[in-house]
N, C-alpha and C positions, 0 to 999 in steps of 0.2 A: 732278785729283780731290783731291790732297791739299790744295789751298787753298781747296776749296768747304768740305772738313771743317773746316780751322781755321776760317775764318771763321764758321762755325756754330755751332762751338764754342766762341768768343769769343764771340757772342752768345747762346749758352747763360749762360755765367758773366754777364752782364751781367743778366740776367732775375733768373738763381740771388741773386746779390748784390743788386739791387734787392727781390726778395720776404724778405730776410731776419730775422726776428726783429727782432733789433738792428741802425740804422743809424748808420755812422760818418759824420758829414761831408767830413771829408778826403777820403773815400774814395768819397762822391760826387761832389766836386767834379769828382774824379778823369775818371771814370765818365762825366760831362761830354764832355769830351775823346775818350774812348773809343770812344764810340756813334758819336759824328762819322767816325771813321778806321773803325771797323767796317761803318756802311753805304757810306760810299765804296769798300770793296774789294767789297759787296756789288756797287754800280752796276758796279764792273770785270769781276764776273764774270756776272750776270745779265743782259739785256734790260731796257731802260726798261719795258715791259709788266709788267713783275712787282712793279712799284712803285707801290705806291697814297698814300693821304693816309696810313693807319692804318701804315705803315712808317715815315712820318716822323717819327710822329708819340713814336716812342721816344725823339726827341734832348730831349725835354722832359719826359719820367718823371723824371731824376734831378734836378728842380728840384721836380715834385711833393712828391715823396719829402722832399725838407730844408724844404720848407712843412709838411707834411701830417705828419710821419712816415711810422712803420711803414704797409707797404702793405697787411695784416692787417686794417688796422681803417677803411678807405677801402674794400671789395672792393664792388663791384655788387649781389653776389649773398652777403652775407657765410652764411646759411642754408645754399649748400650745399657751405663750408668745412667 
């Protein structure tokens, strides 16, 4: 149980730090790396079943994000920030 929560909550702080005001680069670059190791311990603990495109599709936000910037001004739906 206790590595279902980390790994949760490693992917929580990757969200948190991606949606943030200000983006550092370093600190994506970083973040790069992260997401890769954080959903592999996903696939360790989950069923292939529980993996879609839209899961993978996190390892490429933190390149978004150093194109695009701040994820603020990029949102889908910015109207119902």
């Amino acid at each position: 149980m206790t590595k279902v929560r980390e790994v949760l909550t490693e992917l929580g702080h990757f969200f948190r730090h991606l949606c943030c005001k200000k983006l550092n680069k370093t600190e994506l670059e970083k973040m790069k790396g992260d997401i890769g190791l954080i959903l592999c311990k996903l696939e360790k603990i989950y069923p292939p079943s529980f993996f879609d495109v839209m899961v993978h599709l996190a390892i490429h936000l933190p390149d978004e994000a150093i194109l695009g910037g701040p994820i603020q001004f990029r949102w889908m739906y910015p109207i119902e920030r």
